[in-house]
C-alpha positions in Angstrom: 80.9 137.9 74.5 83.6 140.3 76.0 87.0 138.4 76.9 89.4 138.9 79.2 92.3 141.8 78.7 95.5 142.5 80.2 96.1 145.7 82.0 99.9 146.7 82.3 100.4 149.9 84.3 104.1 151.4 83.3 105.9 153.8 85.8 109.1 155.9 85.6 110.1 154.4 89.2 110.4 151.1 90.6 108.4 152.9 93.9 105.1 152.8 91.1 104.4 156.5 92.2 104.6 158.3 88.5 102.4 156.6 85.7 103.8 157.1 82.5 101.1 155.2 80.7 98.5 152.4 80.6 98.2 149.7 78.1 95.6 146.8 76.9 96.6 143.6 75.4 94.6 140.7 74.2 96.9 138.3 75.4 100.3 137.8 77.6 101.5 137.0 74.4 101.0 140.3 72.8 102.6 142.2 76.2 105.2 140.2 75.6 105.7 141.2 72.2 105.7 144.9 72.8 108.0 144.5 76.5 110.7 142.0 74.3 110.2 139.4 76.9 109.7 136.1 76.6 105.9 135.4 77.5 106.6 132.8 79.7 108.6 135.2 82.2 105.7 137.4 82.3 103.1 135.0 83.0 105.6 133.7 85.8 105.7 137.0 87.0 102.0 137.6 87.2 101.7 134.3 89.5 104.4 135.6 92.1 106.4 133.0 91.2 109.2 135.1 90.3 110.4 138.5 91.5 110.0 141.5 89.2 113.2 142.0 86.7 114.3 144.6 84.3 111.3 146.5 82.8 109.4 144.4 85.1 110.5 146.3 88.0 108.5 149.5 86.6 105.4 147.9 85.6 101.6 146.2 87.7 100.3 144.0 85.4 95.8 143.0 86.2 93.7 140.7 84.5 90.7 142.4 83.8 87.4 140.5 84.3 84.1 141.0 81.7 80.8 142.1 83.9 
C-alpha cells in the first residue's frame, strides 16, 4: 500500500516562475530536516495559517495522494 508523499517545488524567485528543483519527502518531518526548519512551521504553513517566511517564500509545498 503506497502512502502519502510530500511534494516541495523550490524556485529562484518569490514570483515561483524559475524552478530550480523538485523534491519528495516521506514526511513534514523529513522536509523539515533538509529546509532547517522547525516542522511545526511548515506544517502551519501548508494549512495557510501562516504567511510564507524565509526559504518559504521560494518554495509550493502538495500532498500527493496514492491512486
Amino acid at each position: 500500500m503506497k502512502r502519502n508523499s510530500w511534494i516541495l517545488h523550490l524556485y529562484q524567485d518569490a514570483e515561483h516562475t524559475d524552478l530550480i528543483k523538485v523534491m519528495e519527502f516521506a514526511t513534514i518531518k523529513d522536509c523539515s530536516y533538509v529546509l532547517e526548519i522547525d516542522s511545526q512551521v511548515i506544517s502551519n504553513y501548508f494549512h495557510g495559517l501562516i504567511k510564507p517566511r524565509g526559504v518559504l517564500k521560494y518554495c509550493v509545498l502538495y500532498q500527493s495522494v496514492p491512486l
